[in-house]
C-alpha positions in Angstrom: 49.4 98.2 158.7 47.9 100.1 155.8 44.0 100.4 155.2 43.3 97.4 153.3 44.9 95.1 155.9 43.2 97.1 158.7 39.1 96.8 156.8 40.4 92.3 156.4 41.3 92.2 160.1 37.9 94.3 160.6 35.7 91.9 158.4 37.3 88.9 160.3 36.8 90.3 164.0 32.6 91.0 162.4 32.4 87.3 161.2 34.3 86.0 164.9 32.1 88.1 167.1 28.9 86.2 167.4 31.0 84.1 169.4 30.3 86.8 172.5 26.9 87.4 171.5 24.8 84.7 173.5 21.5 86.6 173.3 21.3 86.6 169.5 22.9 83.6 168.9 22.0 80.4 169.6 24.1 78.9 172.4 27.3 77.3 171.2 26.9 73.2 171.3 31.0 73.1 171.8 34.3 71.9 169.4 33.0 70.1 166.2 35.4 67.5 164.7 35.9 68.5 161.2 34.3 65.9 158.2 36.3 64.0 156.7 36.9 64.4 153.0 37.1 61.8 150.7 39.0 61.5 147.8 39.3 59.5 144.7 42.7 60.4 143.2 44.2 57.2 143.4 41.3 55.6 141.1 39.9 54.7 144.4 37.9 55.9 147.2 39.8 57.0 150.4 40.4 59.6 153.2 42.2 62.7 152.0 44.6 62.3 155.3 45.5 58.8 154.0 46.2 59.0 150.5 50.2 60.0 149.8 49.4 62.5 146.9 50.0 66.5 147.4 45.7 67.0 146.6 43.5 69.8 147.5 40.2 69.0 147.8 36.7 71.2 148.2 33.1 69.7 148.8 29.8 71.8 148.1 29.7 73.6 151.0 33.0 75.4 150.3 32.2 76.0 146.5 29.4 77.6 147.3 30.7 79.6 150.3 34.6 80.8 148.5 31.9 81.7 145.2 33.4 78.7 142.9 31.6 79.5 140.4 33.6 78.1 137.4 36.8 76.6 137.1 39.2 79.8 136.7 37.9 80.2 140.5 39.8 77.7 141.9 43.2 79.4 141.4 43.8 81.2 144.5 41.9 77.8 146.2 44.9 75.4 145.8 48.6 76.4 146.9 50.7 76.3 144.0 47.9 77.0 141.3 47.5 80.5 139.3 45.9 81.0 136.1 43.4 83.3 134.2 41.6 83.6 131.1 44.3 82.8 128.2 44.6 85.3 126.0 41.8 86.9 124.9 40.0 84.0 125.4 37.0 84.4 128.1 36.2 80.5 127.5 39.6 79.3 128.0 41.6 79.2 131.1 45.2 77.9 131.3 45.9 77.1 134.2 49.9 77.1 136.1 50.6 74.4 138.7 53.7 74.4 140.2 54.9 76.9 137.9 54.3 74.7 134.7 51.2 75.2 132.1 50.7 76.1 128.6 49.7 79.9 127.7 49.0 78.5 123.8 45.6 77.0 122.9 46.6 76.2 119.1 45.2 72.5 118.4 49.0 71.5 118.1 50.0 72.3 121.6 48.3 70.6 124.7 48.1 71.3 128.3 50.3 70.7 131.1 47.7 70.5 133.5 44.9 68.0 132.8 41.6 68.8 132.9 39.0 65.5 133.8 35.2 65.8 134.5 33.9 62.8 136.1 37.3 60.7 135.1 36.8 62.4 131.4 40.1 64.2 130.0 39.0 67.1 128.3 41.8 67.5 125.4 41.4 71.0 124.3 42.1 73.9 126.6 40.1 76.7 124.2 36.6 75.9 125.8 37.4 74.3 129.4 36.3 77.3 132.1 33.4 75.2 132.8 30.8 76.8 134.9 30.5 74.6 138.7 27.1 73.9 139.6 25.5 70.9 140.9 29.1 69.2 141.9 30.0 66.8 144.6 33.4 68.2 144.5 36.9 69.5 143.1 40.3 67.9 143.6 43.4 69.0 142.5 46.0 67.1 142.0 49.8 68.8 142.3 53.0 67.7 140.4 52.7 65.6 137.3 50.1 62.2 137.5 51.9 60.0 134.9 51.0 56.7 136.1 47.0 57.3 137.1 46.0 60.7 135.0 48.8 59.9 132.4 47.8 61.9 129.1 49.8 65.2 129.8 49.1 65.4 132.8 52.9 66.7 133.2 52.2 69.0 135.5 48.5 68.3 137.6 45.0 67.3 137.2 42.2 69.2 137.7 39.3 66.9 138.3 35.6 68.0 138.6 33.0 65.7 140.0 29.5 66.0 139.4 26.4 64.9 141.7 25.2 61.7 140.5 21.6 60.9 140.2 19.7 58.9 143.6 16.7 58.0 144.2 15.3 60.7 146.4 13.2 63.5 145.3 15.2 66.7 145.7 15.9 70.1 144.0 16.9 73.7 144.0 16.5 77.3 142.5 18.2 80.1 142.6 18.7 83.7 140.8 20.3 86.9 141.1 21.3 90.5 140.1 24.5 92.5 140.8 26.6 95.4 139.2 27.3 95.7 136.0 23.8 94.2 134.9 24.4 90.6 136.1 21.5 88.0 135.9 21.9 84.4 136.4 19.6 81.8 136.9 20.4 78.0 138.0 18.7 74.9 138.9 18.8 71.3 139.6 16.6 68.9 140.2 16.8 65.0 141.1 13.8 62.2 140.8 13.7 58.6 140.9 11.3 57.1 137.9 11.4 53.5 138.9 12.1 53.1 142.8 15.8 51.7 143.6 16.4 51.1 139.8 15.9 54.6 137.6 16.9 58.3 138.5 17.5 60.9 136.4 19.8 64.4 137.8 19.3 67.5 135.6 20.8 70.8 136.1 20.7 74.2 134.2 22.0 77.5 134.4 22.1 81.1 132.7 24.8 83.9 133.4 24.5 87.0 131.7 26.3 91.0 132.5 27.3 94.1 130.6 30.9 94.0 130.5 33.2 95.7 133.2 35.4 98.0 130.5 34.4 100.7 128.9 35.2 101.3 124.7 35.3 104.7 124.0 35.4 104.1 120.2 32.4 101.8 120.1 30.6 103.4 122.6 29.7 100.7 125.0 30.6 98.8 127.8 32.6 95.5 126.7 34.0 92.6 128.2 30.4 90.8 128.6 29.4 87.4 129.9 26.7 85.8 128.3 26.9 82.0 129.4 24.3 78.9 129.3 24.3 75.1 129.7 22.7 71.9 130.8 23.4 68.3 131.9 21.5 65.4 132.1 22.3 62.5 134.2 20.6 58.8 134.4 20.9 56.2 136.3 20.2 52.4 136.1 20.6 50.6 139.0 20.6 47.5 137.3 21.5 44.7 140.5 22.8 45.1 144.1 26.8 45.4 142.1 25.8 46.4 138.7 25.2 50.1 138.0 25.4 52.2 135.1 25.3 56.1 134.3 24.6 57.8 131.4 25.6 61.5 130.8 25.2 64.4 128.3 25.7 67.6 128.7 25.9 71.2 126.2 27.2 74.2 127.6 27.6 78.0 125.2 29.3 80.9 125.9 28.8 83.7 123.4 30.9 86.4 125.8 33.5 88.9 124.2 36.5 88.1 123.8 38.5 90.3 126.3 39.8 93.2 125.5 43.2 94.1 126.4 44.4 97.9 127.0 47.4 99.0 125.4 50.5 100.0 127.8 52.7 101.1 125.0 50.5 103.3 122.3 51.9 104.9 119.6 52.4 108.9 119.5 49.8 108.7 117.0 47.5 106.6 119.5 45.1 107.7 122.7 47.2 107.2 125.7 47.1 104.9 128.1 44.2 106.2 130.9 43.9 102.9 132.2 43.0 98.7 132.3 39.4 99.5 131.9 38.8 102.5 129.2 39.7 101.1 125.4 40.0 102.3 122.5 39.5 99.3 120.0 37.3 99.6 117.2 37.1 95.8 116.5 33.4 94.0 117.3 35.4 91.1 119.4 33.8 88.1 119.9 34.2 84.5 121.5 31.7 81.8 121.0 32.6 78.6 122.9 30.5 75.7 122.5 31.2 72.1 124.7 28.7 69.3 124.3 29.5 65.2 125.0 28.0 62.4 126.2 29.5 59.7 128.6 28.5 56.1 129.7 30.1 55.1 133.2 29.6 51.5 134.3 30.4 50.3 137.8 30.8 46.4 138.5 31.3 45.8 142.0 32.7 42.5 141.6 32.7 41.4 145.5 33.8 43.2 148.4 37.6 43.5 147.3 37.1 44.3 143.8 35.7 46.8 141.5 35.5 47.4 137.6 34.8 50.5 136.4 34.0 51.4 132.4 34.0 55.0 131.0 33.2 55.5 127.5 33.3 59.1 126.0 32.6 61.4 123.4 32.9 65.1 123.3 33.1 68.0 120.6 34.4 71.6 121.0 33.7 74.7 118.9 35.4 78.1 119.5 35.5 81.0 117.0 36.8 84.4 118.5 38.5 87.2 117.3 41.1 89.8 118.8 42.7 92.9 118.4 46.0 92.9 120.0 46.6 96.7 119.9 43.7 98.3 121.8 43.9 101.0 118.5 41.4 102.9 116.5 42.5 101.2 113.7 43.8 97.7 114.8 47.9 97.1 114.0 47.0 93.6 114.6 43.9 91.1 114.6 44.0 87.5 115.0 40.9 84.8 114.0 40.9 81.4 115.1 37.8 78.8 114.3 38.6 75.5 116.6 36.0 72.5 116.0 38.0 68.9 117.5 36.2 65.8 118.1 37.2 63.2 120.5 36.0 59.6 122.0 38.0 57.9 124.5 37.9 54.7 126.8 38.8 53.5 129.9 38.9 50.5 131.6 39.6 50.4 135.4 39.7 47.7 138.0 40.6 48.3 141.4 40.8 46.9 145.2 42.8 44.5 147.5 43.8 41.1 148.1 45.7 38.9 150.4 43.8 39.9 152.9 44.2 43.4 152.6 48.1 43.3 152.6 47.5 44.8 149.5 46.1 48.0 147.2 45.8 48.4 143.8 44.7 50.0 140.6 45.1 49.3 137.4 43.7 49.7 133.6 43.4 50.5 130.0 43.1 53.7 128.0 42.6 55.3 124.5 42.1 58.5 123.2 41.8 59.6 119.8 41.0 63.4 118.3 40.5 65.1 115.5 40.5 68.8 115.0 40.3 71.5 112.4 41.4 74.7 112.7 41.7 78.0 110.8 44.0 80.9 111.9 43.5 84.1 110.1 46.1 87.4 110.8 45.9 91.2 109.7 48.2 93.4 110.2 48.0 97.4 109.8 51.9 98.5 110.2 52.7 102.0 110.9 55.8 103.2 110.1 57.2 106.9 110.3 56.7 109.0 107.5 54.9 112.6 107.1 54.2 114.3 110.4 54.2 111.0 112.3 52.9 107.4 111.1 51.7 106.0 108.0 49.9 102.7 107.6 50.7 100.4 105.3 48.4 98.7 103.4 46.6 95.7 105.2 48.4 92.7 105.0 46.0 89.2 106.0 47.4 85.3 106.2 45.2 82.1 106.7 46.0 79.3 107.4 44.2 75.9 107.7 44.8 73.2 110.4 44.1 69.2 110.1 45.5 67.6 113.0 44.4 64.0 114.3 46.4 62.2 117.8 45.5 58.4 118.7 47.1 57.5 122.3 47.2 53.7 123.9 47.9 53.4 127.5 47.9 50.7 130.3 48.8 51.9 133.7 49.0 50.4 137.3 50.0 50.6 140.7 50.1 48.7 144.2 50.4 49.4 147.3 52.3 46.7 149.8 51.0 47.4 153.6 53.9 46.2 154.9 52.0 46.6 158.8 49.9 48.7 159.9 52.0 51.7 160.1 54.0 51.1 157.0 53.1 50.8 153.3 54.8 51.3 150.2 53.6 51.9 146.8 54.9 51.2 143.1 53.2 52.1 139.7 53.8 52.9 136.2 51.8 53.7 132.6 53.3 53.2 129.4 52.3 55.2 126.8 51.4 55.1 123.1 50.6 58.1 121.0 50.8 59.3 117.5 49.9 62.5 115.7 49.8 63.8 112.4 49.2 67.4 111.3 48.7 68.9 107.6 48.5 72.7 107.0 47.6 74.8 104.0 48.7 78.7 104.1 47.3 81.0 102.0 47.6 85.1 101.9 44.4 87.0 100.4 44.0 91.2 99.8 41.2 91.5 103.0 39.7 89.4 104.8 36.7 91.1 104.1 35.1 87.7 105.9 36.6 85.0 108.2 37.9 82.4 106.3 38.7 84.6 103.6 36.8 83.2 100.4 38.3 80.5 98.2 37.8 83.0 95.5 40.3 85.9 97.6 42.7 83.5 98.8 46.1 82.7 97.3 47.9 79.4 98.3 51.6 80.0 99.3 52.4 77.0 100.7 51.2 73.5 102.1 52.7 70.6 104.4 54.9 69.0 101.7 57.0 72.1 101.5 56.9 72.1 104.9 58.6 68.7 104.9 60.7 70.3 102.4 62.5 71.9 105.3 62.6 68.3 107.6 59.7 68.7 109.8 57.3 65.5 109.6 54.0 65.3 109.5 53.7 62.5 112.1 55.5 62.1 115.0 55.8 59.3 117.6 56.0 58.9 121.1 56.6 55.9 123.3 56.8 56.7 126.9 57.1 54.8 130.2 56.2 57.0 133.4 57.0 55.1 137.0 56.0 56.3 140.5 57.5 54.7 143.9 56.8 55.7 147.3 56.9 55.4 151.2 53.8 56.1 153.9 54.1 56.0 157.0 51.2 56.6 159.2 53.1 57.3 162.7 49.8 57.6 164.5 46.0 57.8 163.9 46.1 61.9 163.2 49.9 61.8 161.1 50.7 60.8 157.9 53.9 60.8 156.5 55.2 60.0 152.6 57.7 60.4 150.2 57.7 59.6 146.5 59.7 59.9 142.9 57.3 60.1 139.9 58.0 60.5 136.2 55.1 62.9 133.7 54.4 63.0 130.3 53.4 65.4 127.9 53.3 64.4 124.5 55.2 66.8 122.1 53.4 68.5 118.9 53.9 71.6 116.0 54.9 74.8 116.6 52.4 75.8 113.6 51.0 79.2 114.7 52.6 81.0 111.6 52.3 84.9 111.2 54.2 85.3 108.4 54.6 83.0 105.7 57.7 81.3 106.6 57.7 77.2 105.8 60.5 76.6 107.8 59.1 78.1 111.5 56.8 75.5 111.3 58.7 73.1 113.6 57.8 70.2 115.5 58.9 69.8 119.1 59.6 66.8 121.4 58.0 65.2 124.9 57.9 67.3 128.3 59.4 64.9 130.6 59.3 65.8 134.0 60.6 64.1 137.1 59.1 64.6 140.2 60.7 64.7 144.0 58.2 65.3 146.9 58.0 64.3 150.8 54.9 65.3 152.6 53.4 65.5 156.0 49.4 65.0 156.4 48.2 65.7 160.2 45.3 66.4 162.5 45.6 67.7 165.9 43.1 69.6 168.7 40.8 66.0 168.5 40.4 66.4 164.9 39.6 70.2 164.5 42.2 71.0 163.0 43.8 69.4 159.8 46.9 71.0 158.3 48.8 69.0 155.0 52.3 69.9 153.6 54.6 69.1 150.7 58.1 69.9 149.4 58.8 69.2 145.8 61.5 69.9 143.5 61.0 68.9 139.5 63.4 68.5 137.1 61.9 69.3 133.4 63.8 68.1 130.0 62.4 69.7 127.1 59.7 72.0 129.0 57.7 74.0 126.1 57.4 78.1 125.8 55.7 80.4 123.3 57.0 83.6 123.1 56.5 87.1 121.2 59.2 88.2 118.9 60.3 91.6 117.7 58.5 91.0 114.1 55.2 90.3 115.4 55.4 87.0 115.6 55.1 84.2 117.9 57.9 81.8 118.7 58.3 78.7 120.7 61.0 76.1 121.9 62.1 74.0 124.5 64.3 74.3 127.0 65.4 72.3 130.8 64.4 73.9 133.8 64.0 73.0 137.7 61.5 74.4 140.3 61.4 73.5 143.9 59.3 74.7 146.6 57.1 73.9 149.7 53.2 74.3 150.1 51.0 73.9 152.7 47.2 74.0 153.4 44.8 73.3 156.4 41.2 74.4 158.2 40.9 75.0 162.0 37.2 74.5 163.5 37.6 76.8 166.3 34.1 76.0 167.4 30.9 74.5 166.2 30.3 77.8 164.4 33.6 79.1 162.9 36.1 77.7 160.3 39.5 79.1 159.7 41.7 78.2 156.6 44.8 78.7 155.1 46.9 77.9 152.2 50.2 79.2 150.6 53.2 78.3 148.4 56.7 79.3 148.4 58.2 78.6 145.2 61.4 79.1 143.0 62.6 78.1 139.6 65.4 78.7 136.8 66.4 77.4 133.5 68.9 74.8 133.4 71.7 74.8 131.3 72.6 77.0 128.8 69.8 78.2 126.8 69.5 78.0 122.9 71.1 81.3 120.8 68.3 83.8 121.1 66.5 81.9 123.7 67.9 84.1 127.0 66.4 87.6 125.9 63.3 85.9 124.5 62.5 83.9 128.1 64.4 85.7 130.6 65.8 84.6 133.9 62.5 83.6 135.6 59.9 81.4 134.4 56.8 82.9 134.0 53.7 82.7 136.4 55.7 81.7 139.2 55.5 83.9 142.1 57.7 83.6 144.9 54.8 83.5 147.7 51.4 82.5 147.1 48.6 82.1 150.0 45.3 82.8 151.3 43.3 83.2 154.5 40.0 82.8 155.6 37.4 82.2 157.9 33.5 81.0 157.1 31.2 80.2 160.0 27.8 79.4 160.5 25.5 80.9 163.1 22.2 79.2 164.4 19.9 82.0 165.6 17.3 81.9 168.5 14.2 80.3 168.4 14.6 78.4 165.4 15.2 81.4 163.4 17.3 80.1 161.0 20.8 81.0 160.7 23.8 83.9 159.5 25.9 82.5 157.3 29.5 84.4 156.6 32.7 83.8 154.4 35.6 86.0 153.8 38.6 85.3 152.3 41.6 87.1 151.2 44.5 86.1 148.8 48.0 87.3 148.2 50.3 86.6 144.9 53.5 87.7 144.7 55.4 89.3 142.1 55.9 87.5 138.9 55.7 87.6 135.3 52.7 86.5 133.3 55.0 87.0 129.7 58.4 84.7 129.8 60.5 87.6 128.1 60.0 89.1 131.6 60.0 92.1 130.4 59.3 95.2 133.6 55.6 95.7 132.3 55.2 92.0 132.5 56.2 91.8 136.4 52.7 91.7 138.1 51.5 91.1 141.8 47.7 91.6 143.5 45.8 90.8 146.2 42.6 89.7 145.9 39.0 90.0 148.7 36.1 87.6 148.5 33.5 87.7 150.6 29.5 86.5 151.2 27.1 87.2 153.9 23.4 85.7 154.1 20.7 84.1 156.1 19.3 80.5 155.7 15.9 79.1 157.6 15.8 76.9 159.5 14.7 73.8 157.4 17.3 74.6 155.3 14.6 75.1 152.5 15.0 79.2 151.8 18.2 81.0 151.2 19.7 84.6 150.6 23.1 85.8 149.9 24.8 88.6 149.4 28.2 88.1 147.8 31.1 90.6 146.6 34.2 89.4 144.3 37.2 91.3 144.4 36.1 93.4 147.5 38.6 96.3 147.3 38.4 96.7 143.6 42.1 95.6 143.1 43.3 96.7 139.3 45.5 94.3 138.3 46.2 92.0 134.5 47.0 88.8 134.5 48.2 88.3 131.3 50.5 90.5 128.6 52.2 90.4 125.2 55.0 92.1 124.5 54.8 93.9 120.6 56.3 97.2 122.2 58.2 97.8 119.6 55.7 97.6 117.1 53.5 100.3 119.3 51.7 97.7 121.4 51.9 95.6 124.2 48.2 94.3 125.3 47.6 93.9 128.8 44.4 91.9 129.8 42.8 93.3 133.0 41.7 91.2 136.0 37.3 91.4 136.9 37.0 94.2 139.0 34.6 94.5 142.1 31.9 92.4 141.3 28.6 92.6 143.8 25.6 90.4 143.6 22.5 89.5 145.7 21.0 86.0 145.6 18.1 84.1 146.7 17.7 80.5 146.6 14.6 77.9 147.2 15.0 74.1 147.5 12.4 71.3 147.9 
């Protein structure tokens, strides 16, 4: 047993031992049953024991106590799920599930995994690592959702659900400091205006630090947070069955970009030192800007039926800039400007009939976006010459992005309870969608500013030569997406199912052109991805222990990459592949104080078939962020103190991923494994009413990156570093 595992087993015993400390401690009342958790991924309410979906789920208390503090947290949460910042870009997180998710933010490409606040799809994964505050909770979905969460939601769903407004008078306050200069301030606060018929919810919150690297050509720290936002909730309780919510919400993150180091510097370049000291000379930034407003209605239409409207409107803004090389002069910097607007609708109705003997959901959807998008790259090229290097002079491509998708789709399901023990479930969504994309690519001397001036700039070419070489500018899909299943609840505490379902994620552009080259601008078709999984749900010990597992295997046709290339470039295409694995998850109340969980993942994949000429060095063997073992352990207690003293509150966890590659060429510096320490001790009074914590991320100050791209042979390959040990003290107040 080495160190590290020796100071975890130490932390654990610290956090167990109150149990043999009677005169400190208030005496123990016995085995607590654990809550139950419910759920809404099935469009409808119901225990998280009882519904036949592979879903994680964590409720406020757990958020608060793991440090879930936005949604790139919830990785090492959910077995099965890794992820990080995507490149560069600290307000966008791309998330794997299952070994499926999408690296490329580029307005033609969507996600694998979707991403829903309060039954919302957020389209655009450039601005989605939403802070977490004032939630009810997190579920994750695994495997694709193509009947319920249908728009590419090929390979999960991520949903976030916020508090909704009531109608008693309640609110909270809390701050803190920490390492590298952390301040952060959040709030919420809940009223009723008109008693039993108006409420109004609003929540606010500031996080600010330093940066965690060090540039040793600008002179300052780097890799700084600097994060606000707001959301307003109403509601109008219009009639005993007739309610209605109204929503906005505006979030800004003005942070760095992230600087990557450079693993692979030129001779004429500082060496490598390590993840945290740079050498960039580039001002990075990344401003990320989210704002929307949503209208939920709910129409309970007797006791076996319930309609449920959701009308939406959101807009997202990012503008960031990054230097791929980590040099004193940068080989290569690339600009993107994002602004996409989107409404959607959704129509749900939902409940029983025949006296129970069956379940169902069903509804109506459309989504429609519209986005523009400018992509600006400069390039700096050495080549030998002289005594070493010489640059070349700079060379800088635009080009501008109009793209606009409209989507139709009607979905539904039902379950037959076929007795009491035995139910079986059928479902499907059909699918609509069209897109359409125009681009304009221009070249101009320097881009002195971002755009580059009409004045500098120099049209090369535009979407009709494009079309030229036989790629459309609007494509079409049609897509039907069934699911069918078995559950069979053998007793009261086990839960057993098994179910075939079909995903969908619509296909797009390749358009993120380097070099001006008409004919790399290709489209690409559908993910389709059909889904195998058997599962067992259980508790046990009088409910104190719950434990949930899954096997899945998925079949992919046409599953999407994006690649580096040996000019500098990025590529993509598409390619068949097949993962399998098994995951499992569960909590143990070993007494009323203490909480132990678990998770993990063992996973495998491979290509199927024979890859496209030039496709096996460019994606390797293994698929990319799929590590063989996954997992995390934990235990969280609280303990009351004598004489109403309030109580000790404790939570450390500590999470393992295996080796695997965060870059599909799976090249060796790409092969990447850490483990990774949370932890938070505090005190709480007795009413529940005061509150301080002291919290560490990343106990053991593991240096790790989870992301790379592979330019080596142009003198760079940019590796983007993991936080290091983050340490903060908190105090909260609530009324």
């Amino acid at each position: 047993m080495n160190a590290k595992h020796i100071l975890v087993t130490a932390v654990a015993a610290a956090i167990v031992a109150p149990i043999t400390a009677p005169m400190v401690f208030a005496q123990d009342s016995g085995p607590a049953v654990l809550e139950e958790l419910v759920v809404t991924a099935q469009r409808r309410s119901a225990d998280l024991q009882q519904v036949p979906i592979a879903v994680t789920a964590l409720d406020e208390s757990a958020m608060d106590r793991r440090q879930i503090l936005s949604t790139q947290d919830i990785f090492t949460e959910v077995p099965g799920l890794i992820g990080s910042n995507n490149v560069g870009q600290s307000t966008a997180v791309t998330f794997f599930l299952r070994g499926i998710g999408t690296t490329e933010s580029i307005v033609t490409v969507d996600p694998a995994v979707g991403v829903y606040v309060d039954d919302v799809y957020i389209a655009r994964q450039g601005v989605n690592n939403f802070a977490l505050y004032d939630l009810e909770r997190i579920e994750v979905l695994r495997g694709p959702q193509g009947t319920l969460y249908g728009r590419n939601s090929s390979a999960g769903a991520v949903k976030v659900i916020t508090k909704e407004p009531g109608f008693e008078t309640e609110g909270k306050l809390s701050g803190g400091i920490g390492n590298f200069g952390q301040q952060f301030v959040r709030g919420s606060f809940n009223t009723s205006l008109i008693d039993d018929t108006l409420a109004i919810r609003v929540n606010a919150m500031s996080q600010e630090d330093d940066g965690y690297s060090s540039n040793l050509t600008l002179g300052r720290d780097v890799n700084t947070t600097n994060f606000y936002g707001w959301r307003v909730s109403a509601l109008w309780q219009a009639s005993d069955n007739l309610r209605f919510i109204l929503t906005a919400d505006y979030m800004e993150d003005d942070s760095d970009s992230v600087y990557p180091a450079n693993l692979t510097p030129l001779p004429s370049e500082p060496a490598f030192i390590g993840l945290y000291d740079l050498y960039s000379d580039t001002e990075q930034r990344n401003l990320g800007e989210g704002s929307g407003y949503s209208l939920t209605a709910f129409w309970d239409i007797n006791e076996n039926m319930t309609f449920k409207s959701v009308t939406a409107v959101r807009e997202t803004i990012q503008v960031y800039n990054l230097d791929l090389s980590d040099s004193v002069t940068p080989i290569y910097e690339l600009f993107t400007d994002n602004d996409s607007d989107q409404i959607s609708q959704e129509f749900n109705l939902s409940g029983s009939f025949a006296d129970g003997k069956f379940d169902f959901t069903s509804g109506l959807f459309y989504f429609k976006e519209e986005s523009d998008s400018v992509l600006g790259n400069e390039f700096n090229l050495r080549v030998p010459g002289g005594d070493g290097f010489i640059t070349l002079p700079p060379l800088y491509f635009q080009q501008d992005l109009q793209t606009d998708s409209e989507s139709y789709a009607a979905y539904g399901e039902v379950t037959w309870n076929m007795s009491p023990s035995v139910s079986v479930f059928l479902g499907g969504r059909y699918t609509t969608e069209e897109k359409n994309i125009d681009v304009q690519f221009y070249t101009a001397p320097s881009p002195g500013s971002f755009p580059a001036r009409e004045d500098e700039r120099f049209l090369l070419f535009n979407m009709t030569d494009v079309e030229g070489f036989g790629t459309p500018s609007t494509i079409d899909f049609n897509e039907f997406t069934p699911r069918v299943g078995v559950n069979w609840a053998a007793t009261d505490d086990l839960n057993l199912y098994a179910s075939y379902s079909r995903g969908f994620k619509s296909g797009g552009w390749l358009a993120r052109l380097v070099f001006p080259n008409p004919d790399e601008l290709t489209d690409f078709p559908a993910e389709i991805v059909d889904s195998y999984e058997a599962g067992l749900k259980m508790q046990f010990f009088d409910n104190r222990a719950r434990a949930n597992f899954a096997a899945f295997y998925t079949d992919f046709q046409d599953l999407f990459n994006t690649f580096t290339n040996v000019n500098g470039g990025f590529s993509g295409a598409t390619t068949d592949a097949e993962i399998y694995g098994v995951e499992a998850e569960g909590t143990f109340r070993l007494n009323s104080y203490i909480d132990l969980f678990a998770n993990f993942a063992f996973m495998e994949g491979e290509y199927a078939g024979n890859l496209p000429p030039g496709l096996d060095d460019a994606l390797g063997d293994d698929l990319q962020r799929l590590p063989g073992f996954q997992g995390k352990i934990g235990v969280s207690g609280v303990f009351p103190l004598n004489s109403g003293r309030g109580s000790l509150i404790a939570n450390f966890d500590y999470s393992m991923i295996g080796d695997h590659y965060v870059a599909p060429s799976n090249v060796p510096i790409s092969e990447t494994s850490y483990d990774l320490a949370n932890a938070t001790f505090g005190w709480e009074s007795e009413s529940q009413r005061y509150k301080v914590m002291t919290r560490c991320r990343n106990c053991f100050d593991e240096q790790y990156y989870h992301s790379l791209l592979d330019f080596s042979g142009l003198g760079f390959a940019p590796a983007y570093p993991g936080q290091p040990r983050y340490f903060s003290l908190e105090f909260e107040v609530s009324l």
